[in-house]
C-alpha positions as CSV (number, residue, x, y, z in Angstrom):
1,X,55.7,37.6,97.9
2,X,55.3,35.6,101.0
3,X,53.1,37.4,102.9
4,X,50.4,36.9,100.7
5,X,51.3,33.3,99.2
6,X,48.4,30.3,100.4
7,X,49.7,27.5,102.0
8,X,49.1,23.9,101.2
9,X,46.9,22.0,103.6
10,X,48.1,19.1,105.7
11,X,48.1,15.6,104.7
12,X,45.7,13.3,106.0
13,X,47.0,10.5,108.5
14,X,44.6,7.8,109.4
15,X,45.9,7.0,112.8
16,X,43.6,4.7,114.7
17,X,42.2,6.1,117.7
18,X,41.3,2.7,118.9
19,X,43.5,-0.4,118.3
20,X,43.3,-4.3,118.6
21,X,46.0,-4.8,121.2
22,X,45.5,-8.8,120.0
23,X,46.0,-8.1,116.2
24,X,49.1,-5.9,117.3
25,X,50.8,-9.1,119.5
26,X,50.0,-11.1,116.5
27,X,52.1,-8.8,114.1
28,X,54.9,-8.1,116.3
29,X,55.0,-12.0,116.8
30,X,54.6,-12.5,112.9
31,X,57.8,-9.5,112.9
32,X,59.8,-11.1,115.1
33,X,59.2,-14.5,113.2
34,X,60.6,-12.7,110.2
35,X,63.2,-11.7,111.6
36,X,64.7,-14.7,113.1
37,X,64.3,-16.3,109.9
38,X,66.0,-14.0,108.5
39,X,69.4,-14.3,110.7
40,X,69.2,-18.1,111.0
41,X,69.2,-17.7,106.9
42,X,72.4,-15.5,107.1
43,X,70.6,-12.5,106.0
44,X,71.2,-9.1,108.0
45,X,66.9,-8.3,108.8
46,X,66.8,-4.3,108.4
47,X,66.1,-2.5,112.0
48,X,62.7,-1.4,112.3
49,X,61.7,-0.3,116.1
50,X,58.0,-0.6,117.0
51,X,56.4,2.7,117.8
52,X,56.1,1.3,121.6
53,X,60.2,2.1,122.4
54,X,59.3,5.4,121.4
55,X,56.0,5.9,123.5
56,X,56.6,8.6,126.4
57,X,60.0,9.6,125.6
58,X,59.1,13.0,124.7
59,X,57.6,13.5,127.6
60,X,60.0,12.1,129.5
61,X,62.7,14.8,128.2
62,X,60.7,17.8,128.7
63,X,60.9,17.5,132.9
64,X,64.8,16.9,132.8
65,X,67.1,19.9,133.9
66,X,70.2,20.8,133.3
67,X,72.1,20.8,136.5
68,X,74.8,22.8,134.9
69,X,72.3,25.2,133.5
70,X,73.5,29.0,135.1
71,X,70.6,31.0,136.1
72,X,69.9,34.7,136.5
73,X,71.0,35.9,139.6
74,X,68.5,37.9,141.5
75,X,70.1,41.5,141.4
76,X,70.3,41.6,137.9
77,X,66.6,40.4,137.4
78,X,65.7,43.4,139.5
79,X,68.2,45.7,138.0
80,X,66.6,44.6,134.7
81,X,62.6,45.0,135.8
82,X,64.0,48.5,137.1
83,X,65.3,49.7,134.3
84,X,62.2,48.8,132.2
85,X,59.9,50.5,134.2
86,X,62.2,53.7,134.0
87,X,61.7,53.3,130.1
88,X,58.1,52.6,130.4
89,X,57.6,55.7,132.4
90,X,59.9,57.9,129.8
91,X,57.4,56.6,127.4
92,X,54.1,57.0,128.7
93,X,55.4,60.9,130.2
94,X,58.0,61.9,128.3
95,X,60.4,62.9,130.8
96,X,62.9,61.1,133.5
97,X,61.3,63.3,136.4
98,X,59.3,61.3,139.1
């Protein structure tokens, strides 16, 4: 039953809170290195993008808008907030008389 079933705990991530921005230069440098070894040895190097292409894209998304995005027009918003306060009436009276 799954209301009742326990669920497993999260896994642990040791993320650094603070990092060596010299010791992360020095492996993206050693990376790259790799890499161009790689292709001047024929060999396809596998993609592997650094966590810094990713940084702020997320919040970068959450501020666009759709420009085609079709809002509620402002009659039916108030047609809508009307008729909900006739049903909360009904409900707390009991009746449809004002």
């Amino acid at each position: 039953m799954a209301l009742f079933s326990t669920r497993s705990p999260r896994r642990f991530r040791g993320v650094h809170i603070y990092t060596s921005e010299r010791k992360d230069k020095l492996d993206r440098l050693v990376a790259e290195a790799k890499r161009e070894e790689q292709i001047a040895q024929g060999e396809t190097p596998e993609y592997r993008p650094d966590i810094e292409s990713y940084r702020g894209k997320f919040a970068q998304n959450l501020h666009k808008v759709d420009p085609n995005r079709k809002r509620l027009h402002p009659g039916v918003a108030i047609a809508i907030i009307v008729v909900l306060l006739i049903l909360w009436h009904y409900l707390m009276t009991g009746s449809f008389r004002f």
